[in-house]
N, C-alpha and C positions, 0 to 999 in steps of 0.2 A: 504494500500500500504506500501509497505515494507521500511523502511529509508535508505536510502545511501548517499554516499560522492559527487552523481552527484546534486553539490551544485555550487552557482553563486554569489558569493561576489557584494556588492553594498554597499558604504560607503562614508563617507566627511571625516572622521579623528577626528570625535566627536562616533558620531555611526557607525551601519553596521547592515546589512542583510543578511541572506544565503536565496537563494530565488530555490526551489526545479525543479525537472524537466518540472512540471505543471505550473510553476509559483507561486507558496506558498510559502510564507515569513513565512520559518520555524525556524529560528533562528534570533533574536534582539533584545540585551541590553538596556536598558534605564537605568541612561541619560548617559553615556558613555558603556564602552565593558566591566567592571568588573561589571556591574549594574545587575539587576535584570530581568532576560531572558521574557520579555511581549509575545515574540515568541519562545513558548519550545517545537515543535512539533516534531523537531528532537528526542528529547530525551525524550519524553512523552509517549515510546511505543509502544500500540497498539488507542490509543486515537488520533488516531493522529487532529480530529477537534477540536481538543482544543491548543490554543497555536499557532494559524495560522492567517493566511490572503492570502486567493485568491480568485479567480477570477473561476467561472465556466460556463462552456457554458452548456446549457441544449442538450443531445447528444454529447458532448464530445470525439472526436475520436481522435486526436493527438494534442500533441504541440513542439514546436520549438525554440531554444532559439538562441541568438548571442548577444554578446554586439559591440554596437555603435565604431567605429574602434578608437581605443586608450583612449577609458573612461571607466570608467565601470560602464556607461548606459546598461540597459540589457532591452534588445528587447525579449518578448516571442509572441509567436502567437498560439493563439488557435483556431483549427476546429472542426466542429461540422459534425454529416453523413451526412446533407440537406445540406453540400459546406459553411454555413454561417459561418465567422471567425470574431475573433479581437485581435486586438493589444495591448499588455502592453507594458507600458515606465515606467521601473522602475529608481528610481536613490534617493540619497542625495543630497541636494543641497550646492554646494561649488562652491563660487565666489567672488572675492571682491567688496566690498558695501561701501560706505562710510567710506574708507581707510581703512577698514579692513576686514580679509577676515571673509566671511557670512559661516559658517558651523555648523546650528542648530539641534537640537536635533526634528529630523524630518525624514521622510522619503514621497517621493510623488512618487503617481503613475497615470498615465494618460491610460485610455482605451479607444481604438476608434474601431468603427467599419471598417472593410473593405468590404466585401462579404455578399451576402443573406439579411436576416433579425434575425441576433444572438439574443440569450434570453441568458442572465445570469442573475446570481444573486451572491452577495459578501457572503463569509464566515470570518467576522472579528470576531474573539473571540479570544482577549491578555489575559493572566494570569498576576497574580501576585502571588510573595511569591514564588518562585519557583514552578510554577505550583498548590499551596494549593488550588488555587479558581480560578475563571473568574473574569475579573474587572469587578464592578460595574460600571453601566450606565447611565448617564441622555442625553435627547437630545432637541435641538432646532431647528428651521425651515432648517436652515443648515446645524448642525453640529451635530454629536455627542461627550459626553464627557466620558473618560475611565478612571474609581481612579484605576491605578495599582502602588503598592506600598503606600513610601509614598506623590507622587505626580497624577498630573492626563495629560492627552494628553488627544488633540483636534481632531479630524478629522472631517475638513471642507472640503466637498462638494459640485457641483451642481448635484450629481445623486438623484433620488428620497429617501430623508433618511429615511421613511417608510421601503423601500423593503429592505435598508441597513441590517434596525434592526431587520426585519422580517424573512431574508434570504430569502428573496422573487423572484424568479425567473421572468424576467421583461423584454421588448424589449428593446434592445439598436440599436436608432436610429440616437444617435450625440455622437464624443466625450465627454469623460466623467474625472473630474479633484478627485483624493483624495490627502488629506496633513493630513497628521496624525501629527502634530506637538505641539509645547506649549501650553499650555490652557489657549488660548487667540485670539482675533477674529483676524481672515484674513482679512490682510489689502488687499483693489482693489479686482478688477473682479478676481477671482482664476480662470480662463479659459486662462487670458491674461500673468496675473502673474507666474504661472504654465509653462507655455510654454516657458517664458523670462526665467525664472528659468533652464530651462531645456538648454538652449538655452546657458546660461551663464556657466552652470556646464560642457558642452560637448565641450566650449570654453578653460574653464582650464586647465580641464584635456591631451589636444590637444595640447596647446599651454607646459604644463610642459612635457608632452613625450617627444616632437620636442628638448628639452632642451636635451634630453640624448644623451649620445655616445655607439651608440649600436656597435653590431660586425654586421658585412656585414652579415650573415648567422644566421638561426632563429630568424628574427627580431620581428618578431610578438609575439614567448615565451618568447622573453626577457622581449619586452614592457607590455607584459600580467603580468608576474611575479614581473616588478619592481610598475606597479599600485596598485598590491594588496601586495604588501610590505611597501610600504606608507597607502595607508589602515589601515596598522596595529601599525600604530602608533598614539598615543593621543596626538591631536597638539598643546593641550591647554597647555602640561610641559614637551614635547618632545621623552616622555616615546615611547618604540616599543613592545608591547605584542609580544608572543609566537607562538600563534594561536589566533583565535576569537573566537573559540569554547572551553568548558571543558568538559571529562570525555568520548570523542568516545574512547574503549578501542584499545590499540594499540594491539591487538590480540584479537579473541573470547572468550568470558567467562573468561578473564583472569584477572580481577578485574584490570589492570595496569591503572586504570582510574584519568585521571590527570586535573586540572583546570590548564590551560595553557594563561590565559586570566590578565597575569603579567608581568611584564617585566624584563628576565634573563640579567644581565650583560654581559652574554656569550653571548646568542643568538642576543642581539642586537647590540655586537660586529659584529657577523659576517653578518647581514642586515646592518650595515651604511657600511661596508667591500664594497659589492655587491654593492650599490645602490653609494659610493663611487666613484668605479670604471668604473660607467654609468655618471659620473658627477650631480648625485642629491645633491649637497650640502646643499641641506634646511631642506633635512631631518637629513644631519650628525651634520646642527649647532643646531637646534632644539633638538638632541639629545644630543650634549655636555655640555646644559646649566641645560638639566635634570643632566646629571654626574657631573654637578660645585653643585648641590643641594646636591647629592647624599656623593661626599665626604662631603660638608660642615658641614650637617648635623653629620657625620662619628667621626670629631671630628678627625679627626688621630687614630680611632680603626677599629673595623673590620667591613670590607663591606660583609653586605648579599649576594648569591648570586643570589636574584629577590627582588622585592619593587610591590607595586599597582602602576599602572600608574602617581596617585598624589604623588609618594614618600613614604606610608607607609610604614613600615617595619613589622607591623604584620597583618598579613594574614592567622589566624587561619583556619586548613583544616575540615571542616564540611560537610555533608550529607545531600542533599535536600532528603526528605524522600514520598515526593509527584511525583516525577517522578524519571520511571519506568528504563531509560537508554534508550538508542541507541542500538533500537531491543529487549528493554527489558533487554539487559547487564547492570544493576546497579553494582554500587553506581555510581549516580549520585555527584559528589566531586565540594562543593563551596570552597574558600582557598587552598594552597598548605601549607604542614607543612614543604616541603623542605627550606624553608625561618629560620627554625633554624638552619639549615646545615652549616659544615665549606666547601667551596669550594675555595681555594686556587688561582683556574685558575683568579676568578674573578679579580684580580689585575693587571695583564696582561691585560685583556681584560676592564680596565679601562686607563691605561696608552697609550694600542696604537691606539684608536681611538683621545684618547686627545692630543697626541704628531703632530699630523697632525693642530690642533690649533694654534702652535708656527713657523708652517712652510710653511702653506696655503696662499697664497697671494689674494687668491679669497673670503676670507672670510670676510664677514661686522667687526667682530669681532676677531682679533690678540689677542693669547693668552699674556698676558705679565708675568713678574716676582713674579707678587701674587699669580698667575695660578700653578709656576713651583714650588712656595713655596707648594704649597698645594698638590701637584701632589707628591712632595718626599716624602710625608707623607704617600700617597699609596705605594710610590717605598720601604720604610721603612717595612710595614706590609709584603711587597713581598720576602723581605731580609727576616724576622724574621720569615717566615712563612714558606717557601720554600722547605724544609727537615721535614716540618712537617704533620702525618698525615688529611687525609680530606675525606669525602664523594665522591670526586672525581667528572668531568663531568658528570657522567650517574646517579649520585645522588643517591647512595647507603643506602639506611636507616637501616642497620643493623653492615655494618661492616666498620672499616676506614684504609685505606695504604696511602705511602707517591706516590701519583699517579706521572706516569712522566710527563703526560702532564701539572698537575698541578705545577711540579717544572720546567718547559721549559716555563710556562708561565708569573713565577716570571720571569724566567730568561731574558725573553723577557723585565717586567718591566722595569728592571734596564739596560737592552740594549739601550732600547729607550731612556731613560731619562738622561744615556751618550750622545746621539743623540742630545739631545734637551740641551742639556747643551753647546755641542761643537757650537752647531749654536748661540746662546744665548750667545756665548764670555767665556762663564764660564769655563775654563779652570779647573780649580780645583774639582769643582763637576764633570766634564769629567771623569777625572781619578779619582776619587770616587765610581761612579755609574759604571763606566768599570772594575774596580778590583771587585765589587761583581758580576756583569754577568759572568766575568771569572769565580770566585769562585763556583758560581752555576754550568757553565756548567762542569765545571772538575767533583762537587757533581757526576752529573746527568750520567756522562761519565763513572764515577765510580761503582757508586750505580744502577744503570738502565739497566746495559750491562749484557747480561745472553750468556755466551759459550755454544754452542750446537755443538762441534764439527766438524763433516767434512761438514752441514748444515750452517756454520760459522758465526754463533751466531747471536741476534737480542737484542732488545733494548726491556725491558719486559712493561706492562702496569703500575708495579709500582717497589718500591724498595723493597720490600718484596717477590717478586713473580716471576715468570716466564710466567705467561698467559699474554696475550695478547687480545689488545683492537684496534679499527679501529682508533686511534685518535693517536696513533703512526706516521701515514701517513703525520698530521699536522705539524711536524719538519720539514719539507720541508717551507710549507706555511709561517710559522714564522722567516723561517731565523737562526736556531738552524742548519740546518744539506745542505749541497749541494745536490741536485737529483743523481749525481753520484759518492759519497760517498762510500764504498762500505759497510759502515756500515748502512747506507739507505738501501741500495738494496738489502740488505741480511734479514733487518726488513722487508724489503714489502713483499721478499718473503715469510717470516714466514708468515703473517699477510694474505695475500692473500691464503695461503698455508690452513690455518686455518680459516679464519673466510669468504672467497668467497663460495657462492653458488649459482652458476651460471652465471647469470647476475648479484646477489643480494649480498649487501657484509653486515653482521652482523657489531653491535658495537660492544661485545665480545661471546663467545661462551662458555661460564663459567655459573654455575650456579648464580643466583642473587636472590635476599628478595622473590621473586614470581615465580622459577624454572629457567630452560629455555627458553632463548628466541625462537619466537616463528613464529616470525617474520624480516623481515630485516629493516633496519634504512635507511630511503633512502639517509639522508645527505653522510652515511657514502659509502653507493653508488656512491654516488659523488665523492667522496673522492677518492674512487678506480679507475674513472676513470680521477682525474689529477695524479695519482702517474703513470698511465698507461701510460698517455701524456709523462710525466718529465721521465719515466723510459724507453722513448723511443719505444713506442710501440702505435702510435697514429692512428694508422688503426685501431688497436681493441678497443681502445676509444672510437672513431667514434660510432663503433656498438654500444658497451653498452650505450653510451651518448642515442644515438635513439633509443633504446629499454626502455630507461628509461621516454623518452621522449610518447611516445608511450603507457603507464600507469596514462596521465595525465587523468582530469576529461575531460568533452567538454569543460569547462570553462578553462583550459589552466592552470590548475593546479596541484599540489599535497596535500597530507597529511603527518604525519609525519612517518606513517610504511606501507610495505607490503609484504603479504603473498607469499614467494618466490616459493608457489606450485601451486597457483590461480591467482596469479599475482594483487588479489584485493586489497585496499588501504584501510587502518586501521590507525588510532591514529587523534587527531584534527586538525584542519581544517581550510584555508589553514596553512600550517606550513611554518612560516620564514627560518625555515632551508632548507627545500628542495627550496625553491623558489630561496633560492641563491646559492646553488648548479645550476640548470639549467643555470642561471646567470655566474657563474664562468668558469662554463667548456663551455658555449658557446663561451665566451669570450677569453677561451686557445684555443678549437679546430676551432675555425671559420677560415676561408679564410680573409685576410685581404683585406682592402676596394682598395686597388691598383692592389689588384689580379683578379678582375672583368674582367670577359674574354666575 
């Protein structure tokens, strides 16, 4: 069976699951999301029984999946052609235990029968090494144990562990409990415990949706996309990955294959942004206390722009040479070597999620004046750095300009940190930090503006150049430009003019290190349809919002590219960026909750 993106996220914020249309756990890291894929069926080719875990009915005619409303519990159901069916309850268990929250390095799944007399039999075979081998096995009356890597997992049972290990096709006549977890016995009855489990985890996730402030309108894609946006953060250091998957090519055969399974400063600016703006505070402080590490560490030099979720800084980009890709499109990519990159924006996008620290009154933790000490150490790099060339957002690895977004997001730096100085009493670093945002933005006004004549000129993608890129559109979002400006509205035009197709709007339209693109960006999709809202044109929003909406998986998702002639969905999986795009624009175009008619 052929692989695709109709993938179902299952996760506690330690691990995660991508669980296939069948119900096969094709993709899962251990012992967190940069870990070692024990589930690499995605990407494993044409092999695909290798690197899985499901569940099969013997006759097998369809399945069906839903998750649990507001968790992501994922309910599948399998029938077989004699009527006989059963039930997966898949999930991670995440709850609080003895004051703290229980989120282990575990995954459980509960099958029951409903219908007829079903026969299955399990298909568990984890790799390790990147797919080099199968784990070895030893078992006991219980359980089975699997050495993948350098540790091993348990999966305790009451199904018969015979047919487990045999792939033995077998009647299921009662509920049936698995815990693939620590390699260590199961404490209590696992029938009892399993369901309390399941019970507690579908309690969380319930009770933290209910927390959010959603928009009156697509409430369900909000709360789908803000779950599996917390998903993808590791809650152990607050870190927020990219995706959870690495190297689905964001185009056919087009090697653009990226390990995405780290944490961009950019991208996870614009996830605590979104998730922000729904009132998830736990994920924005859990995130700031990764960025008090992240500067710390920095020293007052230059910040990368991504880290591993524990903080490191090198993440050498290397080749699993044992699996095949997604479809057989290799290179399979473990590390990013974008982490040698200069990317300028990241300072920006360190300063204004931190600036909300000093101003938040909901927050357990008030940023105070060590905070603001350390913070102009960033604003310093953003001053010094700002007019100088960089890899830029779309992460260039051959050539370097002085990008605009990159200097609009110093300039933001030192915007904010005026901000936070005036509230803070500080009078004198006020007007400090505001004569160099001025300074920049005159640079940028300067240096950025490209005359096109009776077309009447736009703002170019860098100061060297006159092409253009979709991140243009962001001077709105950041507070650099008004929506009716007319020096905006003559860039959207370009920008739209140039990089729309159709529904679908490109990042740029230029050649890059691997030709052209090839595909569209859905973030920047997004993009085009708030500049469409703010440029006053919010009927045709509308459409393109639910056209875009209308590409999601069944799981209420996206990826991070698609094919603007097929309309299929390409790049890793789910991708933070598009998740907050849905998030954003539902939240500009929705009908407000007093408007309920």
């Amino acid at each position: 069976m052929q692989a695709t993106l109709e993938l179902w996220p299952i996760g506690n914020c330690q691990v995660s699951a991508l669980v296939d249309e069948r119900g096969g756990f094709v993709w899962g890291c251990v012992p967190r999301v940069d870990g070692d894929p024990v589930f690499c069926a995605l990407l494993n080719g044409e092999n695909s029984d290798a690197g899985v875990w499901r569940f099969e009915l013997e006759g097998q005619v369809s399945a069906t999946q839903h998750y649990e409303r507001n968790t992501p519990v994922l309910v599948t159901r399998l029938e077989a052609e004699d009527g006989s069916a059963v039930e997966i309850r898949d999930f991670c268990p995440r709850f609080e235990r003895s004051g703290r929250m229980y989120r282990p390095v575990a995954f459980a799944r509960i099958v029951r029968p409903l219908s007829g007399s079903p026969r299955m039999r399990v298909v568990l075979r984890p790799m390790r090494d990147y797919g080099a081998s199968l784990a070895e096995t030893t078992n006991g009356t219980n359980h089975i144990r699997y050495l993948v890597s350098d540790q091993a997992v348990r999966l305790s049972t009451d199904a018969p562990v015979g047919y487990v290990t045999e792939g033995r096709f077998y009647r299921v006549e009662s509920d049936q409990h698995f815990f693939l977890g620590p390699d260590e016995p199961f404490v209590g009855n696992i029938r009892s415990e399993m369901r309390r489990m399941e019970q507690a985890t579908m309690r969380y996730w319930r009770l933290w949706s209910r927390g959010l402030h959603i928009p009156f309108e697509w409430q369900d894609e909000v709360i789908r996309c803000a779950i599996t946006l917390k998903l993808c953060q590791h809650e152990e250091t607050g870190a927020i990955v990219a995706a959870l998957t690495t190297s689905i090519p964001e185009a056919p055969h087009s090697e653009r294959n990226w390990d995405y399974r780290y944490c961009w400063i950019r991208d996870s600016y614009y996830t605590v942004q979104a998730l922000n703006r729904l009132g998830a505070l736990d994920v924005l402080e859990k995130y700031l206390a990764y960025l008090r590490n992240i500067v710390d560490d920095a020293r007052g030099g230059q910040i990368q722009p991504l880290y591993s979720v524990m903080g490191d800084g090198e993440l050498d980009e290397t080749t699993a040479a044992y699996l095949a890709g997604y479809r057989g499109m290799g290179p399979v990519r473990k590390g990013n070597a974008a982490y040698k990159q200069v990317q300028y924006d990241c300072y920006g996008q360190i300063v204004l999620p931190t600036a909300q620290g000093f101003l938040d009154r909901r927050l357990l933790r008030i940023a105070d004046d060590r905070d603001f000490a350390s913070l102009e150490e960033v604003g310093e790099m953003a001053w010094k750095m700002h007019d100088q060339p960089d890899a830029g957002l779309w992460e260039f690895r051959t050539r370097k300009e002085v990008h605009t977004y990159s200097a609009v997001m110093c300039w933001a730096a030192c915007d904010r940190l005026a901000n936070v100085a005036a509230w803070l009493g500080k009078e004198d670093r006020n007007a400090f930090w505001r004569q160099r945002a001025d300074a920049i933005k005159a640079r940028v006004e300067r240096e950025a503006w490209v005359e096109n004549g009776a077309q009447g000129g736009h703002y170019g993608a860098s100061f060297e150049s006159d092409y253009l890129d979709a991140s243009l559109l962001q001077m709105v979002e950041l507070g650099f430009i008004q929506p009716d400006d007319p020096r905006f509205l003559s860039t959207f035009a370009a920008v739209e003019r140039e990089l729309r197709r159709g529904e679908y709007m490109l990042r740029y339209a230029s050649e890059d290190d691997f030709g052209l693109p090839e595909t569209a960006f859905n973030v920047c999709t997004f993009w085009l349809i708030e500049a469409l809202y703010l440029a006053g044109r919010a009927g045709e929003a509308r459409v393109l919002f639910e056209a875009m909406l209308s590409h999601r998986t069944r799981s209420g998702l996206l990826s991070e590219d698609l094919d603007f002639e097929t309309g299929e969905l390409w790049g890793n999986f789910p991708q933070t960026y598009s998740l907050v795009g849905v998030i954003n624009c539902a939240g500009l175009l929705s009908r407000r909750w007093g408007e309920m008619r």
